[in-house]
C-alpha positions in Angstrom: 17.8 0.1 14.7 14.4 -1.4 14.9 12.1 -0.3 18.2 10.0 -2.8 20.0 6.6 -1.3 20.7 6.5 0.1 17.9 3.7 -2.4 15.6 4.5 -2.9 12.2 7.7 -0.1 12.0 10.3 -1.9 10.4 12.7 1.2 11.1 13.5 3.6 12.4 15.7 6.1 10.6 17.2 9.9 10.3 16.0 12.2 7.9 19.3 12.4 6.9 18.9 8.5 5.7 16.0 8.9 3.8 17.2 12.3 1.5 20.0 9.9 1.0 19.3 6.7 0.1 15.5 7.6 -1.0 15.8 4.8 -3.9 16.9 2.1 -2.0 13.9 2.8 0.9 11.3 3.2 -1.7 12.4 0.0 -3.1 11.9 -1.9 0.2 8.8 -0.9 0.3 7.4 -1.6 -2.5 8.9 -4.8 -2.9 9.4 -6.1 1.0 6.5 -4.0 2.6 9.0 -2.3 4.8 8.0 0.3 6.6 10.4 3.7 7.6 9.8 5.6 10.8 11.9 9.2 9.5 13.3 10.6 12.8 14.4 14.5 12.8 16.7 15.0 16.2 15.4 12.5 17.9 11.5 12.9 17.2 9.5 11.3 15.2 8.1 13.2 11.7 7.0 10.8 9.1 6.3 7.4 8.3 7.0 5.7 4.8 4.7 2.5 3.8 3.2 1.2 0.8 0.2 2.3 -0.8 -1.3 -1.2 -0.3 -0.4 -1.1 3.5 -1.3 2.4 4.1 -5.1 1.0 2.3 -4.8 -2.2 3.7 -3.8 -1.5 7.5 -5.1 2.9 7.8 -8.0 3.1 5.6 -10.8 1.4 6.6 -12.8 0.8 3.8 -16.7 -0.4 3.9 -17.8 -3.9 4.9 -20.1 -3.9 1.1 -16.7 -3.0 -0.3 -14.9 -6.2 1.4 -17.6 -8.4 0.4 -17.7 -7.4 -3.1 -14.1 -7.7 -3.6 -13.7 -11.3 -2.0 -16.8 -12.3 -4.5 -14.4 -11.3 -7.4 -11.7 -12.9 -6.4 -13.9 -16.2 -5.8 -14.9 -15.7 -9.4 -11.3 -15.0 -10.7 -12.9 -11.5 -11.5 -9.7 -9.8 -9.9 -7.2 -10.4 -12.1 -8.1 -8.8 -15.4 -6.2 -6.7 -16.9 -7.1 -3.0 -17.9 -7.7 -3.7 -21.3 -10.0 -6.5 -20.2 -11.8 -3.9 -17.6 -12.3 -1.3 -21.1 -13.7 -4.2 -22.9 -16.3 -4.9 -20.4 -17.2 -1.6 -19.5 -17.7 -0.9 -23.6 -19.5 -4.1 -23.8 -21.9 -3.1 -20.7 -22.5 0.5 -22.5 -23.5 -1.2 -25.2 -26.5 -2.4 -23.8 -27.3 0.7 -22.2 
């Protein structure tokens, strides 16, 4: 049942629900961004959301952050791959 008022809960559900069907929640949020509002009895205990909600919408990270981030992704800089990341960071040691 979703709840109006209730910004960016998808739904609401027992804790019952989510020790039983724990797979098919954590699925929909990773893939759909769904978020879980557990209910015990009526009252609300918990809330299930992504790790890139809960950093994108709860943590507030700083403005110099923001900036530098958007400046990669202008560059194409935020999509290299870990091995890529090593290589550079070896390559920068290098020089040191």
């Amino acid at each position: 049942m979703k709840k109006k008022g209730m910004a960016g809960v998808t739904k609401v559900i027992s804790t019952l629900t989510m020790q039983t069907q724990l797979d098919q929640i954590l699925q929909r949020v990773r893939e759909k961004q769904d978020r879980f509002l557990i209910s015990r009895e009526g009252e609300a205990e918990a809330v299930i959301l992504s790790v890139e909600d809960y950093l994108r919408t709860i943590v507030k990270q700083p403005e110099a952050m923001t900036r530098l981030q958007e400046a990669a992704a202008k560059k194409g800089l935020d999509t290299l791959s870990m091995a890529e990341i090593n290589a550079e960071i070896a390559a920068s040691r290098k020089g040191l």
